[in-house]
ZAZAKOL-949758 format. One line per 4 residues: number of its first residue (from 1); their letters; for each residue x, y, z of N, C-alpha, C. Coordinates in steps of 0.2 Angstrom, whole numbers, always signed. Last residue first. Layout:
ZAZAKOL-949758
NUM = a = X:Y:Z:X:Y:Z:X:Y:Z ~ ...
END
This chain:
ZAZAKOL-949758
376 = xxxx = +60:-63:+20:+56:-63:+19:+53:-67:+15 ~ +77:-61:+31:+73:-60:+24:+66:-63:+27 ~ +83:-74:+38:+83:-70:+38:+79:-68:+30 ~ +83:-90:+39:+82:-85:+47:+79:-77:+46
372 = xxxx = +85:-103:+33:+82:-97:+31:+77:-91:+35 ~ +86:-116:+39:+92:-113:+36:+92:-106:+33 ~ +71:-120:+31:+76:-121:+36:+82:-118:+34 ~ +60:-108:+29:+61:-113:+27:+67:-116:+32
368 = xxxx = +48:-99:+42:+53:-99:+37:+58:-106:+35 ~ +31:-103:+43:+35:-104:+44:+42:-103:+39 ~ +19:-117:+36:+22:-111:+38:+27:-111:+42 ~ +24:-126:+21:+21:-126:+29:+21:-118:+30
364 = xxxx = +29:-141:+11:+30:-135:+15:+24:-131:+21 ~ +17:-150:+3:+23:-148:+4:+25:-142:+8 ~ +3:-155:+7:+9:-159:+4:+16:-156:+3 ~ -10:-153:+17:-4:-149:+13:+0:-154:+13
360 = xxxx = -26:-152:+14:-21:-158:+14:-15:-152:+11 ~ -39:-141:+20:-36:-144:+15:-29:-149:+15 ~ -48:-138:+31:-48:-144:+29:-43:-146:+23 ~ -47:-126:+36:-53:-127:+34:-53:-135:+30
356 = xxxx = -34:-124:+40:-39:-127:+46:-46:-130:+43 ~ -29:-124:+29:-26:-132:+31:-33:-130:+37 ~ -30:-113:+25:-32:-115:+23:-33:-125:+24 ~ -25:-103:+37:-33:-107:+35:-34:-110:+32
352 = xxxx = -13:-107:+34:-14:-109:+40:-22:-109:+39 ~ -12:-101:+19:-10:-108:+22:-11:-109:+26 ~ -14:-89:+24:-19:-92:+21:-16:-98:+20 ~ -4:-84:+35:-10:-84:+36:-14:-88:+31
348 = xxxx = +6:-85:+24:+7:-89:+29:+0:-87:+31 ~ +4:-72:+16:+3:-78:+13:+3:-84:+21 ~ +7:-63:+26:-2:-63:+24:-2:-68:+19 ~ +19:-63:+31:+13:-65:+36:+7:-66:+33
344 = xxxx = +21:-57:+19:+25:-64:+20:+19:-69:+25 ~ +18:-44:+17:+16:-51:+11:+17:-57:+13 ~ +25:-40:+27:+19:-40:+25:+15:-45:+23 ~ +38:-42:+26:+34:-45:+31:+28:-47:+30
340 = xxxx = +41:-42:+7:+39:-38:+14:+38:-42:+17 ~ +42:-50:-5:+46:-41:-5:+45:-38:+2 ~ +48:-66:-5:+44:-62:-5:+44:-53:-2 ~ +62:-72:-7:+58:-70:-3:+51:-66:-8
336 = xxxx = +62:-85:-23:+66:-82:-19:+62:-79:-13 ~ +65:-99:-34:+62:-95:-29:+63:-91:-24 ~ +75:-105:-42:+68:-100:-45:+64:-96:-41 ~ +93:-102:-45:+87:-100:-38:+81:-99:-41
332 = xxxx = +105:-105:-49:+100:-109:-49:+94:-109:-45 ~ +112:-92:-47:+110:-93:-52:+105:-99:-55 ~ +107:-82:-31:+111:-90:-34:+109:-88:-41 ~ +101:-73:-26:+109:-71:-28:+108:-76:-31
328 = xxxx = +91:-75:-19:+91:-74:-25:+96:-72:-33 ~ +92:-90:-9:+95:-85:-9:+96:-82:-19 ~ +78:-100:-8:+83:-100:-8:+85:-93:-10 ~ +66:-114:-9:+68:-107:-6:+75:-104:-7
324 = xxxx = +68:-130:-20:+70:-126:-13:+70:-118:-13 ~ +57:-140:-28:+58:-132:-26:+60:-130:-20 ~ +54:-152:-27:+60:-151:-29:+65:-144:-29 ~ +41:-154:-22:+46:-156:-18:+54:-155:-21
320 = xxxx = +35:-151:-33:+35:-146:-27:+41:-149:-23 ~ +35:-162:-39:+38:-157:-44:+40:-152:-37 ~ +28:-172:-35:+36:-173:-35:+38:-166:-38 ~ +16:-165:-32:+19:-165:-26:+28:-166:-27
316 = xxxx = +10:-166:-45:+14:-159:-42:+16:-162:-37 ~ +8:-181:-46:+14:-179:-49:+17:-173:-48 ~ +1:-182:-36:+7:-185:-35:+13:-182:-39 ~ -8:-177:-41:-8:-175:-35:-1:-177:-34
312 = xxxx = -13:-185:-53:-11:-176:-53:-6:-175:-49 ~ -16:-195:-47:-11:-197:-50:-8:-189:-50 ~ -30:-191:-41:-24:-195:-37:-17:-194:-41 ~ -36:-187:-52:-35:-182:-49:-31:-185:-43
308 = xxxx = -42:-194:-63:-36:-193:-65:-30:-187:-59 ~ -58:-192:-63:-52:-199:-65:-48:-199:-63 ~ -59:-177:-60:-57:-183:-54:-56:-189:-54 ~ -46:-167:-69:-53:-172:-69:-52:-178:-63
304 = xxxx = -40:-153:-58:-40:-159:-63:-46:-166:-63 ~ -33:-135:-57:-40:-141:-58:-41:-147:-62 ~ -24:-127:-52:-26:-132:-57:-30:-137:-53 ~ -19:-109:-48:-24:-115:-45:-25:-118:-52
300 = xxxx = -11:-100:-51:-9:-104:-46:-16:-108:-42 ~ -2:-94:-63:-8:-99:-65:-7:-101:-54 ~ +3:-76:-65:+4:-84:-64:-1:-86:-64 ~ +3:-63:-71:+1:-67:-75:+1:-75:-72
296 = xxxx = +4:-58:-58:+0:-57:-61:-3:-61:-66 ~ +17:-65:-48:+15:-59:-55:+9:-61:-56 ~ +26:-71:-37:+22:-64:-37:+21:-62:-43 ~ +29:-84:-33:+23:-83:-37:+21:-75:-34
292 = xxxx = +45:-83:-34:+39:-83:-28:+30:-82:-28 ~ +50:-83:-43:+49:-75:-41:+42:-77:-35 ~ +40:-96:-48:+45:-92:-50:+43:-85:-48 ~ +29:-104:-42:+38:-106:-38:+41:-100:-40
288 = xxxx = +19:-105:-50:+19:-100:-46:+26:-102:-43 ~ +26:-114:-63:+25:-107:-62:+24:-101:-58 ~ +24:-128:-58:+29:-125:-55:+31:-117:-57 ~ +14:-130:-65:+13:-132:-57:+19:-128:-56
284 = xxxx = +18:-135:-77:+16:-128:-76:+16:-127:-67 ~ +19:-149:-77:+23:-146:-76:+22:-137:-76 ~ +5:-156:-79:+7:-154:-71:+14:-151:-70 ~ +5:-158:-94:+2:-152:-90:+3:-149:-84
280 = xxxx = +14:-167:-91:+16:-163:-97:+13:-157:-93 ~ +9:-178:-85:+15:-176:-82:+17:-170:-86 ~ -5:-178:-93:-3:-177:-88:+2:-175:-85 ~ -10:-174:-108:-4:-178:-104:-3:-175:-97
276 = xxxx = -29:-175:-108:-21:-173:-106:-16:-178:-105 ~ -40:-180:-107:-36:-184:-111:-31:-181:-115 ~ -48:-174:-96:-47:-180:-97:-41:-184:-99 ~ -39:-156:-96:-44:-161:-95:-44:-168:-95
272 = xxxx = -37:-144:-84:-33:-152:-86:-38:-154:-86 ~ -33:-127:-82:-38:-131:-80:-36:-139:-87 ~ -27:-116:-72:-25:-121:-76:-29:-125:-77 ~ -33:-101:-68:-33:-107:-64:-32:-112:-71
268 = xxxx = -27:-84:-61:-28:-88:-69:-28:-96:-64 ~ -28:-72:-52:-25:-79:-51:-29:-83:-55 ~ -25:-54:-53:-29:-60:-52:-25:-66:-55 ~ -25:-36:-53:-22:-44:-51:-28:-47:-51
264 = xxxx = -24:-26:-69:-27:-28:-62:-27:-35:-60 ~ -23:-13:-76:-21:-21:-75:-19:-22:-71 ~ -32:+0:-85:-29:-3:-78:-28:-10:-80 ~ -32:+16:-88:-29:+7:-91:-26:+5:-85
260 = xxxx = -43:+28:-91:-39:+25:-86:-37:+17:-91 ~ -47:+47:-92:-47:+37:-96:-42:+36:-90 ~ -55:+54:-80:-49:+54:-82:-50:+49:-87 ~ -66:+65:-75:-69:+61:-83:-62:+58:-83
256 = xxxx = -66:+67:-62:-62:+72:-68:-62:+68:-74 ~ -71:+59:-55:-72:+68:-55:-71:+72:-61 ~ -65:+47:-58:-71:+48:-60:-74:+59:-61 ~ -54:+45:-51:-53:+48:-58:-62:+52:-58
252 = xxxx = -59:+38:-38:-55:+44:-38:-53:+48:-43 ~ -66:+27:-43:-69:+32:-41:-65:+38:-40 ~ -52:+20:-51:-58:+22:-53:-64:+26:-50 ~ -44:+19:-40:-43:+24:-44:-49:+25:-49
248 = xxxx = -53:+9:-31:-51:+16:-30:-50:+21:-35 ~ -52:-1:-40:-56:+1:-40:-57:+9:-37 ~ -38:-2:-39:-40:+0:-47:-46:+3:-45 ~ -37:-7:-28:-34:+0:-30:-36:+0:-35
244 = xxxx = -41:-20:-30:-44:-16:-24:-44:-9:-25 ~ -35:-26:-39:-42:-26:-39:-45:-18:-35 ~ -16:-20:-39:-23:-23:-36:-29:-22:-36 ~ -9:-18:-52:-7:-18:-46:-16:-20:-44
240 = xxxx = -5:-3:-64:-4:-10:-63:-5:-11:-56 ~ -13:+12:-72:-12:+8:-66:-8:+2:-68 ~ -11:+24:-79:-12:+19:-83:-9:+15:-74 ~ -24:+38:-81:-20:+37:-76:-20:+29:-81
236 = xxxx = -23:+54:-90:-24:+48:-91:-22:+44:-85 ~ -21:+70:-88:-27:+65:-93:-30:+58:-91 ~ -20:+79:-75:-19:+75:-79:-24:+71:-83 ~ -28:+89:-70:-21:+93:-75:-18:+84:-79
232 = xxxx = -35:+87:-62:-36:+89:-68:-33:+89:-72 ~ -29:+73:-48:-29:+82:-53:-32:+84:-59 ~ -33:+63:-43:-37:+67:-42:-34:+74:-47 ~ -23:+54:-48:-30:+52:-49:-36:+57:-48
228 = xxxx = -12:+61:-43:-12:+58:-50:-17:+58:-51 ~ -12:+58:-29:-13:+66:-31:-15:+65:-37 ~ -11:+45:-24:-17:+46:-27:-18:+54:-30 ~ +3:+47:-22:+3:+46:-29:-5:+46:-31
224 = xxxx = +1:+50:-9:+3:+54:-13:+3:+53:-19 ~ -4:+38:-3:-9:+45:-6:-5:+49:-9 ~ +4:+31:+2:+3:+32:-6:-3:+37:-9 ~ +20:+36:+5:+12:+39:+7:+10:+35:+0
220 = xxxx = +36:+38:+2:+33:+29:+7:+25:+30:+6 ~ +40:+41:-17:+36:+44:-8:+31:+36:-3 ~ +43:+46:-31:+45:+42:-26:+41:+44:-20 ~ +43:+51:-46:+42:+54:-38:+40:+48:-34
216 = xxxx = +48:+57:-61:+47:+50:-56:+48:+54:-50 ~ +44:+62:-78:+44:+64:-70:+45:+58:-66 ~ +46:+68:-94:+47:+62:-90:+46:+64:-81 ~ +46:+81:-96:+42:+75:-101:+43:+69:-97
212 = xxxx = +52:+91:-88:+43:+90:-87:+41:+84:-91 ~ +65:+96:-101:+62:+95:-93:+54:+94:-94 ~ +65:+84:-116:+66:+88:-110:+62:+89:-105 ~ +78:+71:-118:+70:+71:-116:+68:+80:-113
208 = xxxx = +92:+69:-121:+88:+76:-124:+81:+77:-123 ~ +101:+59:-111:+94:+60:-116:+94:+67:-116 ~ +108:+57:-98:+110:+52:-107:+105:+54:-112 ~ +101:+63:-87:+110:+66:-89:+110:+63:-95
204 = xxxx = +88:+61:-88:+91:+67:-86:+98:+67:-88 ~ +86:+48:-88:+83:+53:-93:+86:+59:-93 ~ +96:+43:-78:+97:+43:-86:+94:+46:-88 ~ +86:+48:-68:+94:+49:-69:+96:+47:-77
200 = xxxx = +74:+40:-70:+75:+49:-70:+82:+48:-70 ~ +81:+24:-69:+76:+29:-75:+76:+37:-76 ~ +83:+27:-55:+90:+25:-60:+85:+27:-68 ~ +71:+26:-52:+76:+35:-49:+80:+32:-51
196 = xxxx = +67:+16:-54:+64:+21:-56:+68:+27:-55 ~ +75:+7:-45:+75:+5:-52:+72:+12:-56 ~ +72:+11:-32:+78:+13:-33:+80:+13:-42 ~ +58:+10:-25:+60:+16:-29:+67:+16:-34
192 = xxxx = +50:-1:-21:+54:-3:-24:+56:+2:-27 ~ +40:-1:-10:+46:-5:-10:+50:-5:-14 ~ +32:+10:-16:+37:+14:-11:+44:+5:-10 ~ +32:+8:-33:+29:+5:-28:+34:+10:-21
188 = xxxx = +33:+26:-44:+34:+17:-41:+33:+18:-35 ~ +27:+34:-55:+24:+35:-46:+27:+27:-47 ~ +29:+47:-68:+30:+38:-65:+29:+37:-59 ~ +22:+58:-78:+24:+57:-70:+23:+50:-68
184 = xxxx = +25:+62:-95:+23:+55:-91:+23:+57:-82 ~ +17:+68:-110:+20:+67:-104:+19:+62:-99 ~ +14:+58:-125:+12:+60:-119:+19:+62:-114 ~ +20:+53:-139:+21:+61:-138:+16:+61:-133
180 = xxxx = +20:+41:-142:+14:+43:-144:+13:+49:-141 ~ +33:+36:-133:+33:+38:-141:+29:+39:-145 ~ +28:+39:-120:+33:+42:-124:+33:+43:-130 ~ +21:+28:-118:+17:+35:-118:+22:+39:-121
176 = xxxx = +28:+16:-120:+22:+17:-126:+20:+25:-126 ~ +37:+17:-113:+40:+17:-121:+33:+19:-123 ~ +30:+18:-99:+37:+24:-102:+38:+24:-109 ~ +28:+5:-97:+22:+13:-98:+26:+17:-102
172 = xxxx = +36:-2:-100:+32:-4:-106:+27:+2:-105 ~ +47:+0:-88:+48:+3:-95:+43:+4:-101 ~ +39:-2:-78:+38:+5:-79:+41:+9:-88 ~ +37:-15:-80:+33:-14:-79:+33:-6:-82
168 = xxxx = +50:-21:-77:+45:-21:-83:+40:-18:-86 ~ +53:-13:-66:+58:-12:-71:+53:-13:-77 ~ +44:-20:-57:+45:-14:-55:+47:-12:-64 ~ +36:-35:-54:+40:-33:-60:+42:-25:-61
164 = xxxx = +32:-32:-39:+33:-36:-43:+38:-37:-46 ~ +27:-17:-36:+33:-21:-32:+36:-24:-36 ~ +20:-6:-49:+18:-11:-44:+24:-13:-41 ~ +15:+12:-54:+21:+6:-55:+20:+0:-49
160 = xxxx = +8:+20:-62:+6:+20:-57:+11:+12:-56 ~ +7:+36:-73:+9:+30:-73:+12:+26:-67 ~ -1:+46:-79:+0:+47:-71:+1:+40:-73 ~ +0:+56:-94:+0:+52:-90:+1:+50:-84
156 = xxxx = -6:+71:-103:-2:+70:-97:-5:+64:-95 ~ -9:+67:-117:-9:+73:-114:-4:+71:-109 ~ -13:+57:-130:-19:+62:-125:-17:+66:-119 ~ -10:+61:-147:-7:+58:-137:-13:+62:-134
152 = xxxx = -20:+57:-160:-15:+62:-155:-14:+61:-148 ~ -22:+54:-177:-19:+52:-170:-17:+55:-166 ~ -35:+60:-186:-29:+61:-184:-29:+59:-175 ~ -45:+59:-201:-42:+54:-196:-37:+58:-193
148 = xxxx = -56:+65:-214:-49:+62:-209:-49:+63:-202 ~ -66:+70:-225:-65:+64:-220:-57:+62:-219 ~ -72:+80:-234:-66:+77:-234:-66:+73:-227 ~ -90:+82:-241:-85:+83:-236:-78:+77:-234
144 = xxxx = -98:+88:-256:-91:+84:-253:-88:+88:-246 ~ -116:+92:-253:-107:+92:-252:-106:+89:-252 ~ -129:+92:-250:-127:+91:-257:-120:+93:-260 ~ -135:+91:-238:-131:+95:-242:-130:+97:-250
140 = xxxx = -138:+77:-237:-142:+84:-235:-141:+90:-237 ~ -130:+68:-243:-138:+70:-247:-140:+75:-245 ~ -112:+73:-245:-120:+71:-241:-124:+73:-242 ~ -99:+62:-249:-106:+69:-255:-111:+66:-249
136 = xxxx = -85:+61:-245:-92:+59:-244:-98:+64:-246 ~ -69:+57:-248:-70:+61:-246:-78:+58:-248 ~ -57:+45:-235:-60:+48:-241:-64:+53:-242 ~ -51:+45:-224:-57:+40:-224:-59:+43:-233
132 = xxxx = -35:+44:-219:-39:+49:-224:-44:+42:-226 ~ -26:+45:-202:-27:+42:-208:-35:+46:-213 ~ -12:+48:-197:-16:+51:-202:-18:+46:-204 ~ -2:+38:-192:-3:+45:-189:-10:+49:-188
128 = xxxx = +1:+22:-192:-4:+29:-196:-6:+33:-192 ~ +17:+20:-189:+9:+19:-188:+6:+25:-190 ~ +32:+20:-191:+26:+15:-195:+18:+16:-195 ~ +39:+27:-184:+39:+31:-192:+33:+25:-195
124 = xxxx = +35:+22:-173:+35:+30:-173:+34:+30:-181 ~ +39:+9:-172:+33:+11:-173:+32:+19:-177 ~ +51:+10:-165:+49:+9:-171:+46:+12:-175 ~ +47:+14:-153:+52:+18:-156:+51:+17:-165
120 = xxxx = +40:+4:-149:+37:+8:-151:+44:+14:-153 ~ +52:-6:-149:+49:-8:-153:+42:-1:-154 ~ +62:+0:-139:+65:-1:-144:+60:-2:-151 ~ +57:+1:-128:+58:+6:-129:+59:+4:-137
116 = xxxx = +53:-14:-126:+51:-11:-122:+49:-3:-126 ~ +63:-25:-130:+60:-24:-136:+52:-17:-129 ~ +74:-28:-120:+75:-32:-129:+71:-27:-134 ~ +71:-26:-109:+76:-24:-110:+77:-20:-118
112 = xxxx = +59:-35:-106:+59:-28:-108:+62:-25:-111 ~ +71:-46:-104:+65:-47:-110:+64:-39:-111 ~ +81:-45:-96:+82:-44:-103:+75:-41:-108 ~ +69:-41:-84:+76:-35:-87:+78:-37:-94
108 = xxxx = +60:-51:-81:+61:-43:-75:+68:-41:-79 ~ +61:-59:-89:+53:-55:-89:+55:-51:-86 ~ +77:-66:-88:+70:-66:-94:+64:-58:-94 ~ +86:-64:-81:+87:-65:-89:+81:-65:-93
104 = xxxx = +80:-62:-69:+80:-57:-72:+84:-59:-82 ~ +77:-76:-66:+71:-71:-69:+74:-65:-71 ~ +89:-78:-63:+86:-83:-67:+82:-79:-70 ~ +91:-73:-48:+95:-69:-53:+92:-73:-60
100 = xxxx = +75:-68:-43:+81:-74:-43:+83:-70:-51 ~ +69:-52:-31:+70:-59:-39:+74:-60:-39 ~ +70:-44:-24:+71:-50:-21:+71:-54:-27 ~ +71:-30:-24:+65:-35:-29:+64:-40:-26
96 = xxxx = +83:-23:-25:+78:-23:-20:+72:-26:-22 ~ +94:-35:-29:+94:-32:-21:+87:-30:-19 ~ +88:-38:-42:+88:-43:-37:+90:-40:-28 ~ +90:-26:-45:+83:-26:-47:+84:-34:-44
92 = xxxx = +104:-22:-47:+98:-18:-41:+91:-22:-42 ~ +108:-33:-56:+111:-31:-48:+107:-29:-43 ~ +104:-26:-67:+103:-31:-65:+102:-33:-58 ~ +109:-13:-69:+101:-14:-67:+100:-21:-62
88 = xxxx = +121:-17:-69:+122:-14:-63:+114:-15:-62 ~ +120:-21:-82:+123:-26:-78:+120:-23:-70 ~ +115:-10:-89:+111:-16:-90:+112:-21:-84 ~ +121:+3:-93:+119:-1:-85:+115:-8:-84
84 = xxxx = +120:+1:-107:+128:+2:-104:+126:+1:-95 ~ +103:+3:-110:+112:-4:-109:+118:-5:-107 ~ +101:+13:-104:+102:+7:-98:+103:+2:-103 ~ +107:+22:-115:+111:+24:-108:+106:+17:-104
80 = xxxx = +100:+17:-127:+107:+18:-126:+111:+17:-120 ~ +88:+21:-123:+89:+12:-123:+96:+11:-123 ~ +88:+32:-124:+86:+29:-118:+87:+24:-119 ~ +92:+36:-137:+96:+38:-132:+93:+35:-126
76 = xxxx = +80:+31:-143:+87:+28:-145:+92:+28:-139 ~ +69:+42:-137:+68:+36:-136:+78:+27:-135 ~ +77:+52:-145:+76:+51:-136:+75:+44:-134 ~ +74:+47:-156:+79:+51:-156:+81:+52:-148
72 = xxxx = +60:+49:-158:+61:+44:-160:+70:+43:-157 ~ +55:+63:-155:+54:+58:-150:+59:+52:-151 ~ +62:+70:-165:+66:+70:-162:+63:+64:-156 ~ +51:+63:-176:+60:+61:-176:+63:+63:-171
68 = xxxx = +39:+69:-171:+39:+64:-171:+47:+60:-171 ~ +32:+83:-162:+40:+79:-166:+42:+73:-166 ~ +21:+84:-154:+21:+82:-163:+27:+83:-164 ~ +23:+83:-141:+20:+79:-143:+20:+80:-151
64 = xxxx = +35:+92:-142:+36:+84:-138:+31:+81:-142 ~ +37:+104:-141:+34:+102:-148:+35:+95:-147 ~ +29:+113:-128:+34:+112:-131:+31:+106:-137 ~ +17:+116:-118:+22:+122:-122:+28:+120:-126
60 = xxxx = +11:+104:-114:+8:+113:-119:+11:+115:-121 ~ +20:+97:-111:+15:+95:-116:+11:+98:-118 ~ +26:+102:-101:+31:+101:-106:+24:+99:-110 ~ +15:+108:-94:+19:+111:-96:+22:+109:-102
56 = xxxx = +14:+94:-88:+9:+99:-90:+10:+105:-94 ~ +23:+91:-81:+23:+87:-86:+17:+90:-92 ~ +24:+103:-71:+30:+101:-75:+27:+97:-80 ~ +13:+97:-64:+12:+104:-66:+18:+105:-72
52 = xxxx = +17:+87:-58:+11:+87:-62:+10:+92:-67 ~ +28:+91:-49:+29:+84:-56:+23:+85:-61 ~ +22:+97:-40:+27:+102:-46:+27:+97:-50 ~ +11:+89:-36:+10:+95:-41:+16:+96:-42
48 = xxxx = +22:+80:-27:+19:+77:-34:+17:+83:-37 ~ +27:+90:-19:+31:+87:-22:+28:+84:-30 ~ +15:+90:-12:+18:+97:-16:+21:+95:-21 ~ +13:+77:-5:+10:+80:-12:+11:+86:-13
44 = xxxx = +32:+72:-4:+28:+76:-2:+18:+78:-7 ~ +43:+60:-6:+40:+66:-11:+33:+66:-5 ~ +60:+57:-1:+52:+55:-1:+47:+60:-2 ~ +73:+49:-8:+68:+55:-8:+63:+53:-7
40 = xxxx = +79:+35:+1:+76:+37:-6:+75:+45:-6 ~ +95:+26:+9:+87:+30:+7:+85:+32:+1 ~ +94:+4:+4:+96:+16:+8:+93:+19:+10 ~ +97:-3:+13:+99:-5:+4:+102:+2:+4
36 = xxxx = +95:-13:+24:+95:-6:+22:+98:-7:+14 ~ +91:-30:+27:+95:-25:+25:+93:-20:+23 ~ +83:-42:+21:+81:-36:+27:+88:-34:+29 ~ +88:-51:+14:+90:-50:+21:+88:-46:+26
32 = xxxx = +77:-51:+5:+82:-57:+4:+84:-58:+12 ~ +73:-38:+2:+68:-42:+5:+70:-49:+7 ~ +81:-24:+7:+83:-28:+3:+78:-34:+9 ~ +71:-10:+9:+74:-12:+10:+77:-19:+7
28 = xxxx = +74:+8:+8:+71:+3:+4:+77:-3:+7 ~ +66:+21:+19:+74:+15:+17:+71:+13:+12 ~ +66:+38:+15:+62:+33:+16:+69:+28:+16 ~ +68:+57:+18:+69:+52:+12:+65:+44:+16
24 = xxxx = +59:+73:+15:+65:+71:+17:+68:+63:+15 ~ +48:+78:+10:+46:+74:+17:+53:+69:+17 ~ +52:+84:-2:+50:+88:+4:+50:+85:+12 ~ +66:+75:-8:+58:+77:-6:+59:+81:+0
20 = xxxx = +79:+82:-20:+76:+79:-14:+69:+79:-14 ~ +81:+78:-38:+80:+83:-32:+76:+79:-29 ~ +86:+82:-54:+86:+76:-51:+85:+81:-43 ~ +77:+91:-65:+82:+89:-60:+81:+85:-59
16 = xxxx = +67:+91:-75:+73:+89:-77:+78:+88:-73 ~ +53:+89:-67:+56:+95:-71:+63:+94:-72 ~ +59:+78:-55:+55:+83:-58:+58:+89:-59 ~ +68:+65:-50:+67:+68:-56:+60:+72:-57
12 = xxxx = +74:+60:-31:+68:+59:-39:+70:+65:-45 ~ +88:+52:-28:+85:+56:-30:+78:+58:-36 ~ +96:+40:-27:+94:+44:-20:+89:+48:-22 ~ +103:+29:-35:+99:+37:-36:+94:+36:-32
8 = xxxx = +115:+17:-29:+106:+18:-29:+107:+27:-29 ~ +126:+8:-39:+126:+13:-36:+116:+15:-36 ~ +133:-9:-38:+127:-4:-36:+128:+1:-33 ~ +146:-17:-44:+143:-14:-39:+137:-7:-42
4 = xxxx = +149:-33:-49:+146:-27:-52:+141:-23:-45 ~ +152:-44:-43:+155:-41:-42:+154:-34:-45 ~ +136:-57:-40:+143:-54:-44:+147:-49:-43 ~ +135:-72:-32:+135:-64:-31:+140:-61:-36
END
C-alpha cells in the first residue's frame, strides 16, 4: 500500500467549469473491497446538452480547430500537469479499477502516460496538413485546374470510455481528437468516473484548453451518454466497449449520418501448431490472469494440435496453478477482482455451464478464492 494519498474530483467539467449534476451524485465503488471510494456528479441528459452544445461552440466560434501551435501548447501543458499527479493517478486507477499495482507500470498509466499526448503532439508540426496533388489540364476544358488536399477535424467528438483500461483508453481519444483541432465530450464508464474528472480538473486549472474544447460528464444512466449518439450537434462518436453497444450505437448515429470508430470486444484464440515450442507457447496462457483477463486485447482460448494436446494441458495447468487471486495493492499481484458483482456472478455462471456442459476444470472453480471474503 503506498502512502500517496488520493484526492477524487467529485466534479464534472462542462464548458470550462468544474460543476455538479443535475441528478445530484452516484458512489464509485472500490471493486477490491467494496468500499465507497465516494461520490461523483451524476449528469442528468440536460447535463449532457450543455457539454454538447459547449463543445459545439468552442468548435465554431474559436480558433481551436486551426491553431495549430497553440493546440500543440495545451497539449504540453496536459502532459505536464498528470505528470506531477502521476503517482496519485496511480493510486486511483488501482482503487477504482481494481488493477494490480504491476499493470499500472505498464498498459493502464505508464505506457499511455509515455507517449498518448505527447506523440500526436508531435505530430502537429509533422503531418501533412496540405497536401498539393499538382496542377491538371482537363481535355474538357482545356484548363489547368490546381488540385489540393486539405486536412480538417471533423468537428465535435462523443468519446465513449469502458471500465477496463479507463485512463488508457480516454487518454488515446483525448490526444488524437485534440491535436487534429476536434472538440471532445468524454462520457466514462459510471464504474469508473474518478480518472476522468482528475482529467477535467487538470484541463481546467493546469491548461489554456479553452471552455467547451474538452468536456467530461459523468452519470450512473447510460442513456445519458446515448445523448452523444443521438445529437446532431455532434459529428463523430469514437466508442470502446461491447459488441452489443457498438451495435446500438450504430443504429443510434445512423439518423444523423454520424462517422463512428468503434472497438469492439472479442476474445482472440492463440492457436499452436505442431512444431511449436510448446512450453514457450503455453506461456501466454497466462495473459488472461493479467487485470483478471479484462481487456480486449487478451487471447483467452488456445487451441492445440491433438498430437500434442495432453502435454499442452499439463503444462497450462502448471502455469494456472501458479496464479493466486490476490489484493491489487501488492506489487506481486497479476490478478486482481474483477470491477462489479455483476461481472463477477456473470463469469462464475460460465464456469458452472461450462463444467455442466461437460468441460474438465483443472484449476479453480466457482466461488470466492480462499481468504478472499471481500471485493469482487
Amino acid at each position: 500500500m503506498s502512502d500517496t494519498k488520493v484526492r477524487f474530483e467529485t466534479r464534472m467539467l462542462i464548458d470550462g467549469k468544474l460543476v455538479e449534476g443535475e441528478a445530484e451524485t452516484f458512489a464509485s465503488i472500490n471493486p477490491a473491497t467494496e468500499a465507497v471510494l465516494g461520490e461523483v456528479a451524476d449528469a442528468s441528459k440536460a447535463d449532457m446538452h450543455r457539454a454538447i452544445d459547449a463543445a459545439r461552440r468552442a468548435f465554431d466560434e474559436t480558433d481551436w480547430a486551426a491553431n495549430r501551435a497553440f493546440r500543440k501548447r495545451c497539449l504540453e501543458q496536459f502532459q505536464e500537469a498528470l505528470e506531477v499527479e502521476r503517482e496519485e493517478l496511480r493510486e486511483e486507477l488501482i482503487l477504482e479499477v481494481g488493477c494490480p499495482r504491476m499493470v499500472t507500470h505498464g498498459p493502464q498509466l505508464d505506457a499511455p502516460l509515455a507517449g498518448a499526448l505527447t506523440h500526436p503532439a508531435k505530430l502537429i508540426d509533422e503531418y501533412p496538413w496540405e497536401l498539393d496533388l499538382g496542377d491538371q489540364l482537363s481535355e474538357l476544358t482545356n484548363q489547368v485546374t490546381a488540385r489540393r488536399v486539405w486536412r480538417e477535424p471533423v468537428g465535435v467528438v462523443g468519446a465513449i470510455v469502458p471500465w477496463n483500461y479507463p485512463f488508457e483508453v480516454a487518454i488515446h481519444k483525448l490526444g488524437q481528437a485534440l491535436a487534429t483541432g476536434n472538440t471532445v465530450v468524454l462520457k466514462p464508464a459510471p464504474d469508473t468516473p474518478f480518472n476522468a474528472t482528475r482529467l477535467g480538473r487538470l484541463v481546467a486549472e493546469r491548461t489554456d484548453i479553452p471552455p467547451g474544447v474538452v468536456n467530461v460528464v459523468t452519470a450512473s444512466d447510460h442513456l445519458v451518454g446515448e445523448e452523444l449518439t443521438l445529437s446532431p450537434k455532434v459529428d463523430l462518436i469514437s466508442f470502446t466497449g461491447s459488441t452489443a453497444v457498438g451495435k446500438r450505437i450504430m443504429e443510434k448515429a445512423a439518423a444523423t449520418m454520424k462517422r463512428l470508430f468503434l472497438e469492439l470486444g472479442g476474445k482472440s484464440a492463440t492457436i499452436v501448431l505442431e512444431d511449436a515450442d510448446l512450453a514457450l507457447s503455453c506461456m501466454i496462457g497466462i495473459a488472461p490472469c493479467m487485470h483478471a483477463g479484462q481487456g480486449c486485447a487478451t487471447p483467452t482460448r488456445m487451441l492445440l494440435p491433438r498430437s500434442r494436446y495432453d502435454e499442452g494441458v499439463e503444462i497450462l495447468k502448471g502455469i494456472y496453478d501458479t496464479v493466486h487471486p490476490g489484493d491489487p495493492q501488492q506489487p506481486d499481484v497479476l490478478c486482481g477482482p474483477v470491477i462489479s458483482a455483476k461481472q463477477r456472478d456473470r463469469i462464475q455462471s460460465y464456469i458452472q455451464s461450462g463444467t455442466d456442459e461437460g468441460a474438465t476444470l483443472l484449476v479453480g472453480g466457482t466461488g470466492a478464492p480462499e481468504g478472499l471474503d471481500e471485493g469482487f
